[in-house]
N, C-alpha and C positions, 0 to 999 in steps of 0.2 A: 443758512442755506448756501449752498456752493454756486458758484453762477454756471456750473455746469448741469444743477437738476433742472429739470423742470416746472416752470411755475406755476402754480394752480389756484391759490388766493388771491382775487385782485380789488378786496375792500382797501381804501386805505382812510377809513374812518374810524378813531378808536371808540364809537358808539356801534359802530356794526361787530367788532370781537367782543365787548361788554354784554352787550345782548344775546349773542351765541353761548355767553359763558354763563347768564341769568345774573352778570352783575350790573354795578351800573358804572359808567365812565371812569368818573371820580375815585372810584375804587381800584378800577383797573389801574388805575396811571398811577394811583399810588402803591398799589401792590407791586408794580415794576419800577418804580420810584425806589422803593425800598429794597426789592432782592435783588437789581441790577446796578442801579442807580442812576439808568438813561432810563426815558419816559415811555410811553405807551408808545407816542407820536414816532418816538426816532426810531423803535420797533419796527412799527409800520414804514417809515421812511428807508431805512434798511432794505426791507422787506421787497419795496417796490423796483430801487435803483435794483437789487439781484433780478429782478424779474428782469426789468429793462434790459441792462447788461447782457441776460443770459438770450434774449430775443437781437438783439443788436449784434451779438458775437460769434451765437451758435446757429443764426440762421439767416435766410435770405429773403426775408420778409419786410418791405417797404415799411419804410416810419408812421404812414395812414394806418397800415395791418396791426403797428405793433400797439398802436394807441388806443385803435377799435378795440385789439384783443384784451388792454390790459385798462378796458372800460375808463379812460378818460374820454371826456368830453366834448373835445376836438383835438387837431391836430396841435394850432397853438399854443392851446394849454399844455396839449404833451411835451412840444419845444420847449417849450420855458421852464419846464415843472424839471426835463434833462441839464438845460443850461445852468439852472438852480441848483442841481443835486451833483451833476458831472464836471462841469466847469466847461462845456461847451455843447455845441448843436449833437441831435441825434446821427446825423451823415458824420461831423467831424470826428465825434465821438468813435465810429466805425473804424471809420478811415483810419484815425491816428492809430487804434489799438490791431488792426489787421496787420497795419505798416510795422506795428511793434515785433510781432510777429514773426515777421517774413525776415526778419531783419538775425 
């Protein structure tokens, strides 16, 4: 996914695609195990950080909107879940990458 589409799956459970697909987990992650060789997980993790990204960059939508919208649990966890995957805050994240930009 391009961080310019936009984002419309916000499972990032690989028991919620297993069950859309009628398989089970374990199969899933080994089927992508296999014909990829990254895991179901890092799929999904992928998946997510484009969403973030494409909410963080292509719009002007507070870091509460973007967490609500992309069904994490609170704000916190959304923070850390970015700091985790971006290597800094949701604002810094902005910030640095606008600044890239303009530059």
């Amino acid at each position: 996914m391009s961080i310019l589409s936009r984002p419309t799956n916000t499972e990032r459970e690989v028991r919620a695609y297993a069950e859309q697909l009628l398989v089970t987990s374990k199969y899933l992650s080994a089927v992508c195990k296999e014909k990829s060789g990254r895991t179901a997980m890092d799929w999904i993790t992928e998946n997510t950080v484009s969403h973030i990204k494409y909410y963080l960059l292509q719009t002007d939508l507070s870091v509460k909107e973007i967490a609500f919208k992309l069904d994490f649990p609170d704000v916190s966890f959304f923070c850390k879940y970015v700091k985790k995957h971006l290597g800094e805050s949701p604002m810094e994240y902005r910030k640095t990458m606008v600044g890239l930009s303009e530059e």
